[in-house]
C-alpha positions in Angstrom: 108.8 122.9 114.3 109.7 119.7 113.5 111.0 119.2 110.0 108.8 116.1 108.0 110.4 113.4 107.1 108.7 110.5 104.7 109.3 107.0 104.4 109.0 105.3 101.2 109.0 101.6 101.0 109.3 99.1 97.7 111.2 96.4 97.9 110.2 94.6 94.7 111.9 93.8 91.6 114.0 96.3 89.2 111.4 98.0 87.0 108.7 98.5 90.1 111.7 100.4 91.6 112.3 102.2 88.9 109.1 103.3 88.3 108.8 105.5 91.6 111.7 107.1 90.6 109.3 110.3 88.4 107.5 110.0 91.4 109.8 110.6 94.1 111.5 113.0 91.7 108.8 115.1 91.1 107.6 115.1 95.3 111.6 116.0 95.7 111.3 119.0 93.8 107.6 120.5 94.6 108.6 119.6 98.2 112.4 120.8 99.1 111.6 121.3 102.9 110.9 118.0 103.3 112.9 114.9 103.9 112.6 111.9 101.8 113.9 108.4 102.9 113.4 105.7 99.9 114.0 102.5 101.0 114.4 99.6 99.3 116.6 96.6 97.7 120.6 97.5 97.2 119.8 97.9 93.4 118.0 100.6 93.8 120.8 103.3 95.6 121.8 104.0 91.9 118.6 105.9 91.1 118.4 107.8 94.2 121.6 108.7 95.4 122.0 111.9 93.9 118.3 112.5 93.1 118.0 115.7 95.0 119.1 116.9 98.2 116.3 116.0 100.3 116.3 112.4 99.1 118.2 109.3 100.8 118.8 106.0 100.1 118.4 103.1 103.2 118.8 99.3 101.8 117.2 96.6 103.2 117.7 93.0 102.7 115.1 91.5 103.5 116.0 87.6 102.4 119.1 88.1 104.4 120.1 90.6 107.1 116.3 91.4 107.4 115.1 88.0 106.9 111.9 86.7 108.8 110.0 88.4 111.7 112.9 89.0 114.0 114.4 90.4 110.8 112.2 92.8 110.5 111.6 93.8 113.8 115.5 94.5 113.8 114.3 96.5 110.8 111.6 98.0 112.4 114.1 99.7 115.2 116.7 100.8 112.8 113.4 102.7 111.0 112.6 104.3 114.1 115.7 105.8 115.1 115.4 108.3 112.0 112.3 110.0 113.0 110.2 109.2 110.6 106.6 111.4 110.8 104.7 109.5 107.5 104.9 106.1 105.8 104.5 105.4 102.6 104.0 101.5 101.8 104.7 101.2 98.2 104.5 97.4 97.9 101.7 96.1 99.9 102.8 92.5 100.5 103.4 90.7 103.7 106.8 92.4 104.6 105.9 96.0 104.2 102.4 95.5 105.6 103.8 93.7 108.9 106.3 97.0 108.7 103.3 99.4 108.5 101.1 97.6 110.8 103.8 98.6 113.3 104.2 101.9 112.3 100.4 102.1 112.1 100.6 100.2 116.2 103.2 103.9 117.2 100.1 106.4 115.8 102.5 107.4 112.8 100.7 108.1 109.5 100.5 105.9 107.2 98.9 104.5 103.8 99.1 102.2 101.0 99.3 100.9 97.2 96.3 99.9 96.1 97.1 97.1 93.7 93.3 97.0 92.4 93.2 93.2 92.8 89.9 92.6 92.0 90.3 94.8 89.0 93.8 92.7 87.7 91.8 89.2 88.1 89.3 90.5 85.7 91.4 91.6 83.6 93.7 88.6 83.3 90.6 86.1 83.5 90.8 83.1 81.8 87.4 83.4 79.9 84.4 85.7 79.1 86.4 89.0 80.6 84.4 91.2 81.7 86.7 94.5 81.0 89.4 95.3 79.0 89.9 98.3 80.2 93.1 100.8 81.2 94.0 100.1 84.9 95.5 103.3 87.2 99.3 102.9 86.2 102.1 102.7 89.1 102.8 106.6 88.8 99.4 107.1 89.6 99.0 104.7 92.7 102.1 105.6 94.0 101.1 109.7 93.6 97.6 108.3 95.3 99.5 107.3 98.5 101.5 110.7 98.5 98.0 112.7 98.0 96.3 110.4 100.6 99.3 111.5 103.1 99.4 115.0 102.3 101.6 115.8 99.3 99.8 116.0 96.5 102.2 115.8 93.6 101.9 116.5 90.1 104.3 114.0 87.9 107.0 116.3 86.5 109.9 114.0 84.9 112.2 113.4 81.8 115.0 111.6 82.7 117.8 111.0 85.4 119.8 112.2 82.9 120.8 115.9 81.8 119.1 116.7 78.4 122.0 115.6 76.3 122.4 111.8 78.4 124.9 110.6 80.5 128.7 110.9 80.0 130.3 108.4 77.7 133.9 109.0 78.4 134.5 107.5 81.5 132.7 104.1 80.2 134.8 101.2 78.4 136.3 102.0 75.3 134.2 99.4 73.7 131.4 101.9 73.3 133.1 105.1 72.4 131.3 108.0 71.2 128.8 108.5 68.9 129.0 109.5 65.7 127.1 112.2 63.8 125.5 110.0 61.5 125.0 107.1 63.6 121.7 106.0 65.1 122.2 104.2 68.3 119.5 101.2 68.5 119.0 99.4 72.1 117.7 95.8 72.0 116.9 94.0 75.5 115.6 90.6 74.1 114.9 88.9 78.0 112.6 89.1 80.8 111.6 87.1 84.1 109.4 84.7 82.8 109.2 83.0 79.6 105.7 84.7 79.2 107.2 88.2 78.3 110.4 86.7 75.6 109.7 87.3 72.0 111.7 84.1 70.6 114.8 84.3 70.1 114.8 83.3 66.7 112.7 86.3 66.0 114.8 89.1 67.9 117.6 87.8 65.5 115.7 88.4 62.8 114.9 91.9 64.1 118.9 92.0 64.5 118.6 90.8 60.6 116.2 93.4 58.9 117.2 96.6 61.4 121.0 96.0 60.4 119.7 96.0 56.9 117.8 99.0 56.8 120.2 101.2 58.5 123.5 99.5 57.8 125.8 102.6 59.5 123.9 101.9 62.7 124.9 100.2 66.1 122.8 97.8 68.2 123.7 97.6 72.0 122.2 94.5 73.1 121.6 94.1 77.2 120.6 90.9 79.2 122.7 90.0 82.1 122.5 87.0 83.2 125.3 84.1 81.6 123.0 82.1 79.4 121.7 85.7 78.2 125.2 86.7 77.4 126.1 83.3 75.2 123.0 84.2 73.2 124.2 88.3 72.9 127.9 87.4 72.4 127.1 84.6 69.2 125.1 87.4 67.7 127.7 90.1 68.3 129.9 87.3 66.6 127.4 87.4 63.3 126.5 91.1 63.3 129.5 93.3 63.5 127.4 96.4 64.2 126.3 94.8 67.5 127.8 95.4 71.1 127.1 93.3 74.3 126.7 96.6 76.7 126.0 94.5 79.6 128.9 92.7 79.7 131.1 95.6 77.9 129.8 98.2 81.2 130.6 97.7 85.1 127.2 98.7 86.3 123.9 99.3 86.2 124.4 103.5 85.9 126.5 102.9 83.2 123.7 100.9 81.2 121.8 103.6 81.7 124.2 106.2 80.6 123.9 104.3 77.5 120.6 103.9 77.1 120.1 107.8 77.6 122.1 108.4 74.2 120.1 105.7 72.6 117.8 106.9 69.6 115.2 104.2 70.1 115.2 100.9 72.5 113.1 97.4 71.6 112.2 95.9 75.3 110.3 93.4 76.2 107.8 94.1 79.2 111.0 94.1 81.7 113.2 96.3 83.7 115.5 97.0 81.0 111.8 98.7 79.8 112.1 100.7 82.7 115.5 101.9 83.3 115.3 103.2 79.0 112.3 104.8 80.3 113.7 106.8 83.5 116.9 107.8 81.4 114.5 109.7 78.3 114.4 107.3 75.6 111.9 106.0 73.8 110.7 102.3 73.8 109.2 100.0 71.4 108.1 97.5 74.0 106.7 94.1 73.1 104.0 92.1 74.9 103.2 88.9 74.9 100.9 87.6 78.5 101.1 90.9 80.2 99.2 94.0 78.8 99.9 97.6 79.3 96.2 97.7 80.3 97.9 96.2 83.9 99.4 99.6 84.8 102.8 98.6 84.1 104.0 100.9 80.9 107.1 102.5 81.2 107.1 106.1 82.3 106.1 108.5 79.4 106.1 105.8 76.6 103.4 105.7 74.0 100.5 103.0 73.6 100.7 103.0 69.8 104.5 102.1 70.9 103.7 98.7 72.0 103.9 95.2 69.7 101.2 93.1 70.7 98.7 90.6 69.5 94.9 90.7 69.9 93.9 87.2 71.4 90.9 86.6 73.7 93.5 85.1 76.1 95.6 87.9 76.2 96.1 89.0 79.3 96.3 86.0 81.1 99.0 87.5 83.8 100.2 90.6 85.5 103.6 89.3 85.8 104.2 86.9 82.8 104.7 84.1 85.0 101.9 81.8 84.3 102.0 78.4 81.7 100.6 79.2 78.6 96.8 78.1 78.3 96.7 77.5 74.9 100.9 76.0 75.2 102.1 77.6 72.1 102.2 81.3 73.4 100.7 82.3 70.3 100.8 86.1 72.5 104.6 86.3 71.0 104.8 83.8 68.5 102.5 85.8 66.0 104.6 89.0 66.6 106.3 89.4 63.4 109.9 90.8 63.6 108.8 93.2 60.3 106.8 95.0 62.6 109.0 95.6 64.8 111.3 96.6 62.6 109.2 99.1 60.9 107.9 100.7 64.6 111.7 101.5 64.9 111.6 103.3 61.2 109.0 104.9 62.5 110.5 106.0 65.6 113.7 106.8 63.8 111.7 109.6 61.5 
């Protein structure tokens, strides 16, 4: 009999990634006979490679080696070769649907994400919205593609992690271990778009009052890009209990490793949101044009978690990527760092 072996496609950005991975984790283990292949931007080998022993990891670049139609006909070959007898489109954008419509051409089975479009425009309309009401999240489209293909899965997850986190002692000597009466805070102050950043100003006064409430603690700050990490290294500069992790660690496991030993983490709606999520912390997450109502809350985290404001603009995108309509993001603006604050006392308890 011919052993089953599923494809799994997402090529999207970090946190989309990540957030298959209690799905793929939880098939894995309710299904150990069959193969899994995920595949999906370079990134992403860190949270699959030693998943389970039924799951791979295939990359695909698709903007270079990949690139285009011949691309991914060349891709389309290579997919072939490993015997493949479902797919499972993940994405369900151009790419991945030209990819299953030749899979679909070859009689394999297939589905795909249902992005409730219709249902997302609503939600994010400009005026008079019709609903403001809780979309399926991504665990539960992505289990609807396994169900519709056969393996129905129940989401079974905690963390990548072992129950007490990752191993610290191979990391830089700039973290260490941590102490007994320390409380490790995470703060990840960016995101894609400008829609989804708290101001600065006000993270640093989150910086401010947490360092003043718990003075024996330490704040690891993460951002990775080089304007991100002028910003994190002048407030490492000011606060002496702060550490730039991202540029202190060598890779995007050892972040998480971090992150798994952290007591609490403040996120914006980003991927750093996500990968605190898939290691077993918990996340105050804060939200300024996107709304959890999207389906985009990271895995096992708690509504009364998120820092939001009521506004009858708010959502106005899935993605945090359009202008403001009223031009003074108000959405993030009228956060008050306080409140942040005390959600992470409150966490802390």
């Amino acid at each position: 009999m011919k052993t089953e072996h599923l494809l799994i496609m997402r090529f999207s950005a970090l946190g989309d990634v990540a957030m298959l991975v209690p799905v793929v984790s939880s098939l894995a283990r309710q299904y150990p006979d069959l193969r899994i292949t995920v595949l999906s931007r370079p990134f992403a080998r860190t949270f699959f490679e030693e998943m389970a022993p039924n799951v791979g990891f295939m990359e695909a670049d698709l903007k270079g080696e990949y690139h285009g139609v011949k691309g991914l006909n060349a891709l389309y070959r290579r997919l072939v070769a490993k015997n493949f007898t479902a797919i499972a489109d993940m994405h369900n954008i151009l790419r991945s649907s030209y990819l299953r419509m030749r899979f679909n051409l070859a009689n394999y089975r297939v589905e795909h994400l249902n992005k409730h479009r219709s249902e997302r425009r609503q939600l994010t309309a400009p005026q008079n919205k019709k609903t403001m009401l809780q979309l399926p999240t991504s665990f539960e489209g992505y289990a609807d593609v396994l169900r519709r293909l056969g393996y129905p899965v129940k989401l079974e997850f905690t963390s990548i992690f072992p129950p007490e986190g990752g191993n610290l002692r191979p990391l830089s000597d700039i973290i260490g271990e941590k102490k007994n009466f320390q409380q490790w805070i995470g703060i990840a102050p960016f995101a894609a778009h400008e829609g989804k950043i708290l101001p600065i100003e006000k993270t640093e006064e989150l910086i401010k009052e947490i360092s003043r409430r718990h003075p024996s603690c330490r704040i690891f700050l993460f951002g990775g890009g080089e304007k991100e990490h002028a910003v994190l290294n002048a407030w490492c500069e000011r606060y002496n209990n702060c550490t730039n992790a991202s540029q202190a660690l060598h890779s995007l496991k050892e972040e998480m490793v971090v992150m798994s030993h952290l007591d609490v983490m403040v996120s914006m709606d980003s991927g750093n949101m996500h990968l605190a999520a898939i290691s077993g912390t918990r996340v105050i997450s804060v939200w300024g044009e996107t709304h959890p109502y999207a389906g985009f809350l990271g895995w096992n985290q708690r509504p009364e978690d998120c820092i939001q404001v009521e506004l009858p603009c708010r959502p106005c995108s899935i993605y945090g990527n359009k202008p403001c309509q009223r031009g003074d993001y108000a959405c993030l603006t009228s956060i008050d760092p306080i409140t942040i604050a005390d959600k992470v006392d409150w966490s802390l308890n």
